[in-house]
C-alpha positions as CSV (number, residue, x, y, z in Angstrom):
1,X,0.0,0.0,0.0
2,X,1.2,3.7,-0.6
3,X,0.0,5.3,2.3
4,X,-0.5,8.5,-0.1
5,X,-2.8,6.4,-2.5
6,X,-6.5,8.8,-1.3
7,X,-9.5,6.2,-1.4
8,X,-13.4,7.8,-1.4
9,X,-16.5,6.4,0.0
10,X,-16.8,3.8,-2.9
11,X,-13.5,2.2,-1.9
12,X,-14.5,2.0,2.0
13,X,-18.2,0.3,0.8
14,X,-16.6,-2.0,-1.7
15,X,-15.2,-3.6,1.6
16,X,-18.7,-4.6,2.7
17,X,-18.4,-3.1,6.2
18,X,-21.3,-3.7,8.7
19,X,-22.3,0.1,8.8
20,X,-22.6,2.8,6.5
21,X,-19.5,4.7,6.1
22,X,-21.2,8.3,5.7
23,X,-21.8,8.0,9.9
24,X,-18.2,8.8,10.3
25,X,-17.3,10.6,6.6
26,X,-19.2,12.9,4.0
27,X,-20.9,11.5,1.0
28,X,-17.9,13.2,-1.3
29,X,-14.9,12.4,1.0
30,X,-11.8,11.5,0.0
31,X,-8.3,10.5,1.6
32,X,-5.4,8.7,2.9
33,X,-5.3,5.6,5.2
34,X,-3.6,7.9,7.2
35,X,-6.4,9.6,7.2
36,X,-9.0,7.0,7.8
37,X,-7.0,6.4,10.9
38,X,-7.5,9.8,12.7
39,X,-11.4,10.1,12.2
40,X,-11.5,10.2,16.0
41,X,-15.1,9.9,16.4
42,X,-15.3,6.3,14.0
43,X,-14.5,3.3,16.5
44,X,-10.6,2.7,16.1
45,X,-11.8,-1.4,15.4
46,X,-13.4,0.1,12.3
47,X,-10.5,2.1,10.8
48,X,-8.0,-0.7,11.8
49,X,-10.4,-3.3,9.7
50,X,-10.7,-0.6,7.0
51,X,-6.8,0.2,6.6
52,X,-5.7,-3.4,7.0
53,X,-7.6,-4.1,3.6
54,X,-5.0,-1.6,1.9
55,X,-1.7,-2.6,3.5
56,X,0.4,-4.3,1.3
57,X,1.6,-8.2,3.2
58,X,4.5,-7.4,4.6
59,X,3.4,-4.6,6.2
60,X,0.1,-5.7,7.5
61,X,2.6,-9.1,8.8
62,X,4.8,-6.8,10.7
63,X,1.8,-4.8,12.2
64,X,0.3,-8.3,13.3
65,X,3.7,-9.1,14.8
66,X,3.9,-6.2,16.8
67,X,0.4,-6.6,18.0
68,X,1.4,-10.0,18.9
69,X,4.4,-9.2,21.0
70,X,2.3,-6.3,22.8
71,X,-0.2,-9.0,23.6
72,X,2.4,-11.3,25.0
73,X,4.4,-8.7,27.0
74,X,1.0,-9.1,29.1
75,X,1.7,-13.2,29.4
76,X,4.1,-13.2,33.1
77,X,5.6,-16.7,31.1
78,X,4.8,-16.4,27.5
79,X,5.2,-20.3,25.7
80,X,8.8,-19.8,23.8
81,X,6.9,-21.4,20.6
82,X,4.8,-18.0,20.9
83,X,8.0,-16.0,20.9
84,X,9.6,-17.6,18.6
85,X,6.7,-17.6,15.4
86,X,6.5,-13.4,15.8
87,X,11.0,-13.6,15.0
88,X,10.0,-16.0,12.2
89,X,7.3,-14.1,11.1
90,X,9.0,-10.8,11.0
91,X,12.2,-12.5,9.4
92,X,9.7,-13.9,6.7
93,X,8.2,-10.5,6.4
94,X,12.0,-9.2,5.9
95,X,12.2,-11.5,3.6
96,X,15.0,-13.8,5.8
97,X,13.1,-16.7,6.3
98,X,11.1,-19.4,4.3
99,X,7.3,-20.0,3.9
100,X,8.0,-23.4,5.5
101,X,9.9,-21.9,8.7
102,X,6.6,-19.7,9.1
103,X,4.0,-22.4,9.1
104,X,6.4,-24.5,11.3
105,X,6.3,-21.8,13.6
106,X,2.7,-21.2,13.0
107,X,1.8,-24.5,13.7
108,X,4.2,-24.8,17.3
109,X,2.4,-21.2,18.5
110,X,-1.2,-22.5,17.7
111,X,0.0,-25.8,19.9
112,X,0.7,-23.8,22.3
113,X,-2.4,-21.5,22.3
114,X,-4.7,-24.6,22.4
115,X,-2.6,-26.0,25.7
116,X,-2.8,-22.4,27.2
117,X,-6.4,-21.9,26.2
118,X,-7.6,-25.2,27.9
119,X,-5.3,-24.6,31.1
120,X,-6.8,-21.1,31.3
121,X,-10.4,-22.3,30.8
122,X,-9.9,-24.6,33.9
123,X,-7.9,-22.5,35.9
124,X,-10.9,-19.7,35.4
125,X,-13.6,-22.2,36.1
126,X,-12.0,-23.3,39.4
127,X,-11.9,-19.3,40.1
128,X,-14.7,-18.5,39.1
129,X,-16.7,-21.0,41.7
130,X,-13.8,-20.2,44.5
131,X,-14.8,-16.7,44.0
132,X,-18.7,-17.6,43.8
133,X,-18.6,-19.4,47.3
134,X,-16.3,-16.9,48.7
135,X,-18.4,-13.6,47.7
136,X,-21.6,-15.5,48.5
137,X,-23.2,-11.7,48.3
138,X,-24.8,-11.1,44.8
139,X,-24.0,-7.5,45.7
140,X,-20.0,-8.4,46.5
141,X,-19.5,-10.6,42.9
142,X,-21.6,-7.6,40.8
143,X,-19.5,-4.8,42.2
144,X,-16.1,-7.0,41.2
145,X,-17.3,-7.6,38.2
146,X,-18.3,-4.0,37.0
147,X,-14.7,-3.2,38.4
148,X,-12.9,-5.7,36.6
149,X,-15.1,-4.6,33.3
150,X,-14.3,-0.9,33.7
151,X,-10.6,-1.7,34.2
152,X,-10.8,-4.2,30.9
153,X,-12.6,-1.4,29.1
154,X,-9.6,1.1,29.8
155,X,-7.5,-1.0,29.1
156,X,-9.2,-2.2,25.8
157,X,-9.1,1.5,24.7
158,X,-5.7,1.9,25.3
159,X,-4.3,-1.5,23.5
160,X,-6.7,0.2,20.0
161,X,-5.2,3.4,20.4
162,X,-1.7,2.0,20.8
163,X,-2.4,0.2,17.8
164,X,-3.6,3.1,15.4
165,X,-0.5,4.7,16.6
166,X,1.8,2.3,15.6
167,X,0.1,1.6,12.5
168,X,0.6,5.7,11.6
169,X,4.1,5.2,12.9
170,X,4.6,2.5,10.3
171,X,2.9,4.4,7.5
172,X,5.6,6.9,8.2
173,X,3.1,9.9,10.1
174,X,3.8,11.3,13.2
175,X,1.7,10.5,16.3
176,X,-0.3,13.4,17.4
177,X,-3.7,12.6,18.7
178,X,-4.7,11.8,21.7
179,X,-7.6,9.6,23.2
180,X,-10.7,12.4,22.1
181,X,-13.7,10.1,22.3
């Protein structure tokens, strides 16, 4: 993708995106990703999903890695096989590794993701009904739960905004909006 190529209304609809695209833009509109990416007041989901569909591979790859690595920096002990597929992947994206290396890798992280997915699930329902019998208040559980929502929606926020960042960083704009919605 050029990130200077300008796009209109008929480019964002030939997408097919669940909404109409004049809630965010005018009819006539035209522009940059760049500039589908700081319409503040469309959900940063949306102009991730629309952008993405105009990044050339390698570029969308290496935004996917770095999305990836953010997401494990979270992990206290991320799986090495996790690590190890975003190197691959960004080699391959550099062009300094194979297609076979990547779906080696791809397969070892998605291993790994099933054993971690099924040691979570279990871990979360044994917490879950330690923290039903322990609350035992409907009031106590409801007011930990809207807490731990709020906190998850912050946070949620935050991890899209870092990621329209980045992706303006990568398209070679500098970052100067802050969180207006």
């Amino acid at each position: 993708m050029e990130p200077l190529t300008v796009y209109t209304i008929a480019d964002i609809r030939a997408l097919q995106p669940c909404y109409d695209p004049t809630r965010y833009l005018a009819e006539d509109w035209s522009g940059t990703a760049v500039d589908v990416l700081r319409v503040s007041d469309c959900p940063a989901e949306d102009r991730i999903w629309v952008v993405a569909h105009w990044l050339d591979e390698r570029t969308l790859r290496l935004f996917a890695v770095w999305c990836a690595r953010r997401a494990l920096a979270l992990v206290e002990h991320p799986d090495p096989r996790s690590l190890t597929v975003c190197d691959v992947a960004e080699r391959f994206a550099n062009g300094r590794a194979t297609r076979e290396e990547l779906v080696a890798a791809w397969d070892a992280a998605w291993a790994a993701a099933w054993a971690a997915a099924w040691a979570a699930a279990w871990a979360a329902a044994r917490a879950a009904a330690s923290a039903a019998r322990a609350a035992r208040a409907a009031g106590a559980a409801r007011d930990a739960g809207d807490a731990a929502r709020d906190a998850g929606d912050a946070a949620w926020d935050a991890a899209w905004d870092a990621q329209i960042a980045h992706l303006l960083e990568m398209l070679g704009e500098p970052v100067l909006m802050a969180r207006e919605s």
